[in-house]
C-alpha positions as CSV (number, residue, x, y, z in Angstrom):
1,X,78.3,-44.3,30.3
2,X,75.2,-45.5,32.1
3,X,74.4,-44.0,35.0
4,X,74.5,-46.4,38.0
5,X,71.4,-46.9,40.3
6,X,70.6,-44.2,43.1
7,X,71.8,-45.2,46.7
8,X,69.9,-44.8,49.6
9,X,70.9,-42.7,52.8
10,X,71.0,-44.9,55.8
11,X,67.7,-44.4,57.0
12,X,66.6,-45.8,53.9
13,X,65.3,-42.5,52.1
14,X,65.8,-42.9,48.6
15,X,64.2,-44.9,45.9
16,X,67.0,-47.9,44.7
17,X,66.9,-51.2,43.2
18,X,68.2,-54.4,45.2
19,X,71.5,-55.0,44.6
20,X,70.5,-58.9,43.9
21,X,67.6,-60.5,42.4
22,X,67.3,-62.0,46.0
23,X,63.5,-61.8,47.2
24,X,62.8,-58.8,48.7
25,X,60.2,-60.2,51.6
26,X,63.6,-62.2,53.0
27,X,64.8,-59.3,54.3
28,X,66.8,-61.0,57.5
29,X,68.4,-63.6,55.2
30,X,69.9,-61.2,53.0
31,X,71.2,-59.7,55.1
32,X,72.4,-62.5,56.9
33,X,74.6,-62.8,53.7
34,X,76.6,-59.9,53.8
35,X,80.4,-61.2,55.4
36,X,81.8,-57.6,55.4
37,X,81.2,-54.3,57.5
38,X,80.2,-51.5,55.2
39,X,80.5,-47.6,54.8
40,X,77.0,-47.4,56.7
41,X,78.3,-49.6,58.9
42,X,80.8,-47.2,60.2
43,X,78.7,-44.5,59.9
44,X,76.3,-46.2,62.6
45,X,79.7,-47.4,64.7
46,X,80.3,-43.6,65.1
47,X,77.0,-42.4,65.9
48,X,76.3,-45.5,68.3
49,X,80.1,-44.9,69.6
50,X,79.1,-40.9,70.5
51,X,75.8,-42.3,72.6
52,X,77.6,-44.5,74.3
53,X,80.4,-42.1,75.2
54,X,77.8,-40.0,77.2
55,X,75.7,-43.2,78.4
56,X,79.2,-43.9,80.7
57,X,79.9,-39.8,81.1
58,X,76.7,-40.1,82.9
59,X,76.9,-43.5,84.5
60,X,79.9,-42.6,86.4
61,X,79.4,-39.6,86.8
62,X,78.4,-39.6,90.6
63,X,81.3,-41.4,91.8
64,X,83.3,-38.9,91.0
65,X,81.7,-36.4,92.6
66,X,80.9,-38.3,95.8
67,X,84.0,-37.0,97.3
68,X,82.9,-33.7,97.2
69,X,79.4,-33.8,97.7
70,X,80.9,-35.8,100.9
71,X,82.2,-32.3,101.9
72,X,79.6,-30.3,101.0
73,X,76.5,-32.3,102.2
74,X,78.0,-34.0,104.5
75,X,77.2,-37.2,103.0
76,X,78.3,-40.8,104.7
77,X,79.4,-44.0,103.2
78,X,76.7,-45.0,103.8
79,X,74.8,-41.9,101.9
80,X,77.1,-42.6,99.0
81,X,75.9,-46.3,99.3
82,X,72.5,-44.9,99.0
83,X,72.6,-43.2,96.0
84,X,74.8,-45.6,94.3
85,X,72.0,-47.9,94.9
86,X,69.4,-45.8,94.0
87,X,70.6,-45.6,90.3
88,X,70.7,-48.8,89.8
89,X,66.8,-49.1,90.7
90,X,66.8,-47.1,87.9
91,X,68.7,-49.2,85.7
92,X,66.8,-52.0,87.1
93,X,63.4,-50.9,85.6
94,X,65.4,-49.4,82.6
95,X,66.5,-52.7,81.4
96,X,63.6,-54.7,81.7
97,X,60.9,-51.9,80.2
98,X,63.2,-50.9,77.4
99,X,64.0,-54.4,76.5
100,X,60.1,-55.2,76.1
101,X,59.0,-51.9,74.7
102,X,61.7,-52.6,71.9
103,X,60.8,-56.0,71.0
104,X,57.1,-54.7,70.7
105,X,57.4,-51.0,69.2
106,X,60.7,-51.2,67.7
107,X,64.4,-51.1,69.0
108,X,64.6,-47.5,67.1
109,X,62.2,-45.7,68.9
110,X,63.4,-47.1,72.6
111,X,66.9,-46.2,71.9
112,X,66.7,-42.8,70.8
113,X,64.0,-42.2,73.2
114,X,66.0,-43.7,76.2
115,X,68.6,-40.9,74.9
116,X,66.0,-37.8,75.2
117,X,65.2,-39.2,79.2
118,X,68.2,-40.1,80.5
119,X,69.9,-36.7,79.2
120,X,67.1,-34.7,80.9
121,X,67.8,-36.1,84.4
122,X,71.2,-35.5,84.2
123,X,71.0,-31.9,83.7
124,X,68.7,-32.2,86.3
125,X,70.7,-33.8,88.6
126,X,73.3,-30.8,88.0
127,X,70.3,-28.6,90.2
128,X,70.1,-31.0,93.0
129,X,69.5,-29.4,96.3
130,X,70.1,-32.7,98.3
131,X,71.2,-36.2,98.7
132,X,67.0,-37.1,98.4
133,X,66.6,-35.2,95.5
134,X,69.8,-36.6,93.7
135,X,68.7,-39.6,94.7
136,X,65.2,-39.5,92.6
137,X,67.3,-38.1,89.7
138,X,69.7,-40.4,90.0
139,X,66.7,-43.1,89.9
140,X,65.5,-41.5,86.8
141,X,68.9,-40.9,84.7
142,X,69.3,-45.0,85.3
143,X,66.0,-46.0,83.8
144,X,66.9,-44.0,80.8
145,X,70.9,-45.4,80.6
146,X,70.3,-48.5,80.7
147,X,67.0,-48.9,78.6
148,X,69.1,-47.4,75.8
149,X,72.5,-49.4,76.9
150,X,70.5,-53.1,76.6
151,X,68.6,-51.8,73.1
152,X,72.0,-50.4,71.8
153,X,73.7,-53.6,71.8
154,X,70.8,-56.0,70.3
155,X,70.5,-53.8,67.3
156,X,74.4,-53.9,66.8
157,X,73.8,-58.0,67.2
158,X,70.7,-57.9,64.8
159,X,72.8,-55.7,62.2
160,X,76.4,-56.4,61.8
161,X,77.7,-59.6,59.9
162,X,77.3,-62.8,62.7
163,X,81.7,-63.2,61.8
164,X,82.2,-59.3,62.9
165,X,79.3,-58.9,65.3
166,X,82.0,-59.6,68.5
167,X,84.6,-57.7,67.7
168,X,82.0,-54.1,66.7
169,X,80.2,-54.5,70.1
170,X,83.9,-54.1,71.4
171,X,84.7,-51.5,69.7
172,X,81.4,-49.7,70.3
173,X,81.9,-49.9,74.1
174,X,85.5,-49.0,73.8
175,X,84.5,-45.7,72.2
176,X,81.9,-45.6,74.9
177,X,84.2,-46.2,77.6
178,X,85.8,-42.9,76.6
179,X,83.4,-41.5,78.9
180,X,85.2,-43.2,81.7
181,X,88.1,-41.2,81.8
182,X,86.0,-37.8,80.5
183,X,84.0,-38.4,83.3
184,X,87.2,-38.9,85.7
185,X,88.7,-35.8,83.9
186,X,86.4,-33.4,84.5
187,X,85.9,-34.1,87.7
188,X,89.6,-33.5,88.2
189,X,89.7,-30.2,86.6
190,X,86.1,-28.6,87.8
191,X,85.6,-29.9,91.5
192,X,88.3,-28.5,93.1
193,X,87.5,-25.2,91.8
194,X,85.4,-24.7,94.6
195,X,81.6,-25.7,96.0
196,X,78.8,-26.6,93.7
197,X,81.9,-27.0,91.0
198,X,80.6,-31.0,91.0
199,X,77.4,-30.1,89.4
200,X,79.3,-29.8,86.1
201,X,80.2,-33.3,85.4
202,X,76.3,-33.7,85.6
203,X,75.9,-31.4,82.5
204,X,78.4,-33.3,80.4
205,X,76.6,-36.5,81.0
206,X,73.3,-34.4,79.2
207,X,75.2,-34.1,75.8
208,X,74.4,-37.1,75.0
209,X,71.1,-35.5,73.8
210,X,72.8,-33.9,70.5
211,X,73.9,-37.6,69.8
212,X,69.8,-38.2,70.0
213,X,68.7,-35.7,67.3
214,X,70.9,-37.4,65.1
215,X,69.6,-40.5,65.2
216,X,66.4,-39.2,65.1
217,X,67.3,-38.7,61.4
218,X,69.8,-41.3,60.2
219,X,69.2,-44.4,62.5
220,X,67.7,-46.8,60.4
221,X,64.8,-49.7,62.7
222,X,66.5,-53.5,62.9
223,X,66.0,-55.0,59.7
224,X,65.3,-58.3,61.6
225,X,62.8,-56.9,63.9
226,X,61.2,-55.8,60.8
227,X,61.2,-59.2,59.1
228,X,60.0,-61.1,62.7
229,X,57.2,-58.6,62.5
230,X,56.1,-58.7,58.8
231,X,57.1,-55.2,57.9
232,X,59.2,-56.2,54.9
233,X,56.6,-54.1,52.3
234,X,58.5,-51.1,53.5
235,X,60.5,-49.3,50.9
236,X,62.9,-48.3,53.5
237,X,63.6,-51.6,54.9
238,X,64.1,-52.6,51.1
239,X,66.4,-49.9,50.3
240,X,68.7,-50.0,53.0
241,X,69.5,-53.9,52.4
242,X,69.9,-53.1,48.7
243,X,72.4,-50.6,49.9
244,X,74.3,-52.5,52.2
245,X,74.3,-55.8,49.3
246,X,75.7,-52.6,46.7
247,X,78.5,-52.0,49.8
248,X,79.4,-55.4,50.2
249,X,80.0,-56.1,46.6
250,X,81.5,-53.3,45.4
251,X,84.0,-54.2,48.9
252,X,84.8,-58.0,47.9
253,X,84.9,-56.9,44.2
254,X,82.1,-60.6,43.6
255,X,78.7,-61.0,43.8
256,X,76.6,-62.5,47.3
257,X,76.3,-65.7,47.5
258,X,72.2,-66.5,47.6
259,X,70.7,-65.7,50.4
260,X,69.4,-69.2,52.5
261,X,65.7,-68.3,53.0
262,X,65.0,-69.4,57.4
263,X,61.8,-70.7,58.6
264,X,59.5,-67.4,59.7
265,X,60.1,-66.5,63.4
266,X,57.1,-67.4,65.0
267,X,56.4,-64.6,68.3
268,X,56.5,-67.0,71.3
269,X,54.9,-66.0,74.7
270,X,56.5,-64.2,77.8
271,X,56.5,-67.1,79.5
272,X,58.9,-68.7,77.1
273,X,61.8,-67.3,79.0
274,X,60.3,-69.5,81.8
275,X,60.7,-72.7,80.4
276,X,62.9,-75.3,78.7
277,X,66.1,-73.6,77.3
278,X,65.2,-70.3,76.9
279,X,64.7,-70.5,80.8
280,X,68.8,-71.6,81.1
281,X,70.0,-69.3,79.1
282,X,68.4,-66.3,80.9
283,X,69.5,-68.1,84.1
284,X,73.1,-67.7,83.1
285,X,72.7,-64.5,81.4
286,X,71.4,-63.1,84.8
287,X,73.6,-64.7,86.7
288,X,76.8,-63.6,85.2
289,X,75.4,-60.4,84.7
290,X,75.3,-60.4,89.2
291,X,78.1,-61.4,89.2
292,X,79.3,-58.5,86.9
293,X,78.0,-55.8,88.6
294,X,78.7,-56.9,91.9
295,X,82.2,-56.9,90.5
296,X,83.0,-54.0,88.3
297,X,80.6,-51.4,89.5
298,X,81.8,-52.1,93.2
299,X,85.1,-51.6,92.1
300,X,84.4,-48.5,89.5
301,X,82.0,-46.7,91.7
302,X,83.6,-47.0,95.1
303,X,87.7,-46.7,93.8
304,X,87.9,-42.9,94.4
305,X,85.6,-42.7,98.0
306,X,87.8,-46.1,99.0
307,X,91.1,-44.2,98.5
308,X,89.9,-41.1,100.7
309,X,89.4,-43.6,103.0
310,X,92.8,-44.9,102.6
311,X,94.7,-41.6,103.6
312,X,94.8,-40.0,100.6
313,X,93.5,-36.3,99.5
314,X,90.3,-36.0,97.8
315,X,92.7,-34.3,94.6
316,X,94.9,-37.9,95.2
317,X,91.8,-40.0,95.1
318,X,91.2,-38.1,91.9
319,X,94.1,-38.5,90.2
320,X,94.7,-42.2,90.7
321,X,91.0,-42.7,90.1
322,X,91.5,-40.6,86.9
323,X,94.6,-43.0,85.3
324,X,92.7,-46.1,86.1
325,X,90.1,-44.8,83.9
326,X,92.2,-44.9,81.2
327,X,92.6,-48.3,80.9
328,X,88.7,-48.6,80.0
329,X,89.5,-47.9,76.5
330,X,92.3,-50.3,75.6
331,X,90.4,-53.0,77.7
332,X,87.5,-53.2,75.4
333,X,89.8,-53.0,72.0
334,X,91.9,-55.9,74.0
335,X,88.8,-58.1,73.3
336,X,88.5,-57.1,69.3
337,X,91.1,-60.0,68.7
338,X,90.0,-62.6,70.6
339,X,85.9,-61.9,70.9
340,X,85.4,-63.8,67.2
341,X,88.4,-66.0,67.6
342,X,87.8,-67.8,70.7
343,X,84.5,-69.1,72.2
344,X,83.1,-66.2,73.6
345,X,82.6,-68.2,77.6
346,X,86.1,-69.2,77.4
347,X,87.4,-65.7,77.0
348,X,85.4,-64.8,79.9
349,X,86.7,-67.5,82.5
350,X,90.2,-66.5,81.8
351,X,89.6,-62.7,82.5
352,X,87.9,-63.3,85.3
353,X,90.9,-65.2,86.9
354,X,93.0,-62.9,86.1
355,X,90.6,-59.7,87.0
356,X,90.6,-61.9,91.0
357,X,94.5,-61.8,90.8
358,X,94.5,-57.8,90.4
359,X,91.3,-57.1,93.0
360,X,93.0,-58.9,95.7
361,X,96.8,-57.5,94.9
362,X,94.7,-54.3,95.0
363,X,93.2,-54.4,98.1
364,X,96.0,-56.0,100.5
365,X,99.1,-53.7,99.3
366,X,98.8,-50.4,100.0
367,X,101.6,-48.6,97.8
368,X,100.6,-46.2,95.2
369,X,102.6,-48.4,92.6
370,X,100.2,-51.2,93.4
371,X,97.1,-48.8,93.8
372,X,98.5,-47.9,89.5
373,X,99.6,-51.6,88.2
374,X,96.8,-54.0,90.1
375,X,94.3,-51.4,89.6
376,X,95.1,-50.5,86.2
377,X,95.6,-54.3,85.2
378,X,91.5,-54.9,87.1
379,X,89.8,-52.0,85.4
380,X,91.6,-53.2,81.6
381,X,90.5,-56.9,81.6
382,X,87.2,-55.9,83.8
383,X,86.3,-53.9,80.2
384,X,87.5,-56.5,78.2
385,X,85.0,-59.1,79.9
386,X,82.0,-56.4,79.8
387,X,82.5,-56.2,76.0
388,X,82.8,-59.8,76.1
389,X,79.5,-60.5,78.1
390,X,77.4,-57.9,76.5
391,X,78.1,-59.7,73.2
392,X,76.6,-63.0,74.2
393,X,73.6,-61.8,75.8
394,X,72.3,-60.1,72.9
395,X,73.0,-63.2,71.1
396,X,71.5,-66.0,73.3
397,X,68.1,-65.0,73.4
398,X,65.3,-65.7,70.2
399,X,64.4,-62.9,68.3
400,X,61.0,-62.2,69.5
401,X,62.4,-62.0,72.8
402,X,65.9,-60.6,72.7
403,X,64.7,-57.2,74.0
404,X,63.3,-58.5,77.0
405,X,65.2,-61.4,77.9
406,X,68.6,-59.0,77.7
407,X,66.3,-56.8,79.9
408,X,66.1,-59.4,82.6
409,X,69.5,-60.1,82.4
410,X,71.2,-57.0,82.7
411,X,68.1,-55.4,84.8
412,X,69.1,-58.7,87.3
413,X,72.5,-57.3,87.8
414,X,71.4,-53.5,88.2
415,X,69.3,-54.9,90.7
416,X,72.2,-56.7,92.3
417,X,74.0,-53.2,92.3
418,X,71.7,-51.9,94.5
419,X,72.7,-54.6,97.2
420,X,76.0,-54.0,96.3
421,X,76.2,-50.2,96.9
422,X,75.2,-51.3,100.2
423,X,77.2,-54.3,101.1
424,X,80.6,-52.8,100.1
425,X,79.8,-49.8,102.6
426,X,79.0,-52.9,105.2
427,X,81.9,-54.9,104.3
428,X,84.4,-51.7,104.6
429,X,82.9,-51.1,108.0
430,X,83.0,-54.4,109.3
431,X,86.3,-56.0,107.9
432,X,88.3,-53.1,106.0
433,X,89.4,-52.7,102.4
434,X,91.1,-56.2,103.0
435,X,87.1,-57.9,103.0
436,X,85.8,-55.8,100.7
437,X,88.6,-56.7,97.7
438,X,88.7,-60.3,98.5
439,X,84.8,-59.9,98.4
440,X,84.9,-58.5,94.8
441,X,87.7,-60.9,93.7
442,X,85.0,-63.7,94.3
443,X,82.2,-62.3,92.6
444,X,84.7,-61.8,89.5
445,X,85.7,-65.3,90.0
446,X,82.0,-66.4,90.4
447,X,81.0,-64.4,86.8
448,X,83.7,-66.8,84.9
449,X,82.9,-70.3,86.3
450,X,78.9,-69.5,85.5
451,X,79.7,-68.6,82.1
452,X,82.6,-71.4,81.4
453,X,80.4,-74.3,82.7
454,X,76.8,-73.1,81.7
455,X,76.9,-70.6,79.2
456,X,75.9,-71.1,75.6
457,X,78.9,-71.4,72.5
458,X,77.7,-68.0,70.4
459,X,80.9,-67.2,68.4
460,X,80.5,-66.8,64.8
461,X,76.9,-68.4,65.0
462,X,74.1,-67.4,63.1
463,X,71.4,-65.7,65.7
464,X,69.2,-67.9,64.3
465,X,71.1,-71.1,64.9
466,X,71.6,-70.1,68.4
467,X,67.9,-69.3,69.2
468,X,67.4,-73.0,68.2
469,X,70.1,-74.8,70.7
């Protein structure tokens, strides 16, 4: 028997031949050809899936220990405002730098470096001494989280087949919303062991670092951020497409079709995103990315300080908070059968109704069975429409600028989180929980009209199609 060729590791390692006699400088448009998810594939789904687990750990991590820090420091709402705020200056800056500094180094090198930073801050965030020094940390963890969170999901866009791309970036964040409830969990167990327990659920959020080293070794770069920038003569790139094309085939049991070689990508200018379509589409992008965050994160971030408000025991506040974060999970996997099925705006105007519905049946009955249902039913579809959103924009933009221009957008709505930290605290002062639920029922609302009357048809497109509409 002949022995069969050698296959490459994931990373592209080891010497192979292409599984086609496809030209090996069209690197994007074989791979463009490959209709199935393979064994590396999933290999990168779980590694992706653990970063992302400790990317939410860590982005939720101070709302749940806001109701203890609000005994021990004596914090405000206004002080939680604050800090809520401040990390989303963070994510602000995050967003935008990573996105550029991937579309110019690499998306590779930004995510697993955006990894390393956010991880330290955390566990520095564990030694705070004060609500200013949280604060800075806060500020810092943010930049890291979100640099890695915007370059996660455009390499996922850029390497999983266009007809399964949707339904991946679901399951990705549904893994990653485990986090949610770990996060909520911990809190539960550790805070009310006593003062300075909080500083825990900081440490958990650092683990993502382990996820980090292991990227470090089998995380292969964007095979169409290598093509866009001429690096096709690298063996690795080469390899790794062979590999996947030897996956695919041996899965569908028949050979690729040819691969349909694409005009080069020619590098446009910054001020592209400026003008003409590319200007709409971040428009939208940014807009229903406000809209998001003014949404979600004002309901997330402020659930368990709201309920301690409400009447209810810090340990209460915990524990409901705690079951609504369990619906994070089976939210996003809600969207794997609809996010390739359906066009990808659609999906998002009907969520959004629906997330209104809950907010507002959340905030004007005050029975712990509606605290469960409404708020279980808002934080479920909520995750469904994140998964749904963060597909598209890392679809709409062109190549040479998808870094960036998801940057702006989702840097637009941290920097809308910062105002939101702020108005909730002012709306719950001025007009109760009523004003501040019917206020986040709008901006959910809002998020689905933008999408359903501007936003761009994405589903099952080729990336490259869609740069050109």
């Amino acid at each position: 028997m002949t022995p069969g060729p050698s296959r490459p590791t994931d990373s592209g390692t080891s010497a192979g031949p292409p599984a086609t006699g496809a030209p090996t400088a069209d690197l994007a448009a074989r791979l463009d050809r490959i209709p199935v998810v393979t064994p590396a594939h999933r290999r990168w789904v779980g590694l992706l899936g653990f970063l992302f687990v400790f990317d939410l750990v860590d982005l939720n991590s101070f709302a749940y220990a806001a109701p203890a820090l609000r005994t021990e420091w004596g914090l405000s709402i206004g002080g939680v405002g604050a800090i809520t705020s401040a990390g989303f200056v963070g994510m602000f800056f995050g967003a935008i730098a990573g996105g550029r500094l991937s579309d110019r180094i690499g998306r590779r090198p930004v995510l697993i470096g955006a990894v390393f930073f956010y991880s330290l801050f955390s566990l520095l965030s564990a030694l705070s001494t004060g609500p200013l020094m949280l604060g800075v940390l806060r500020i810092l963890t943010g930049f890291g989280l979100q640099a890695m969170t915007g370059v996660l999901l455009v390499w996922v866009s850029e390497m999983f087949p266009r007809a399964l791309r949707g339904r991946y970036q679901a399951l990705l964040l549904a893994i990653g919303l485990a986090g949610v409830p770990i996060a909520a969990w911990v809190a539960r167990l550790v805070v009310p062991m006593g003062p300075d327990a909080w500083r825990w659920i900081f440490v958990v959020g650092a683990l993502g670092a382990v996820g980090g080293v292991v990227a470090l070794r089998t995380l292969p770069e964007s095979i169409r951020w290598c093509a866009a920038h001429g690096r096709t003569g690298d063996p690795r790139q080469e390899e790794l497409v062979a590999r996947l094309e030897a996956q695919a085939e041996e899965k569908t049991g028949q050979p690729l079709p040819a691969p349909v070689a694409d005009r080069p990508v020619v590098p446009g200018k910054l001020t592209e995103l400026l003008r003409g379509a590319t200007l709409r589409k971040t428009v939208v992008a940014a807009a229903a990315c406000v809209f998001l965050i003014l949404s979600f994160y004002g309901f997330s971030s402020w659930v368990p300080t709201l309920l301690v408000e409400r009447g209810y025991s810090t340990a209460e506040s915990l524990t409901y908070s705690s079951i609504l974060a369990i619906a994070a999970v089976p939210g996003a996997l809600l969207a794997m059968p609809v996010i390739d099925r359906f066009e990808r705006k659609t999906v998002i105007l009907v969520l959004e109704l629906a997330v209104a519905v809950f907010l507002l049946l959340f905030g004007l009955i005050d029975h712990p069975a509606a605290i469960i249902v409404c708020g279980f039913g808002a934080a479920m579809l909520m995750q469904t429409g994140v998964a749904t959103l963060y597909t598209y924009i890392a679809e709409v933009f062109p190549l040479h600028l998808r870094g960036l221009g998801s940057g702006i957008a989702n840097g637009s709505g941290r920097l809308a989180g910062v105002l939101g930290g702020f108005l909730v605290a002012a709306l719950y002062t001025g007009t109760g929980l009523a004003g501040v639920f019917t206020y986040l029922a709008l901006a959910a609302l809002l998020m689905g009209l933008v999408m359903a009357l501007f936003g761009e048809r994405t589903t099952n497109r080729r990336l490259e199609d869609i740069e050109r509409s």
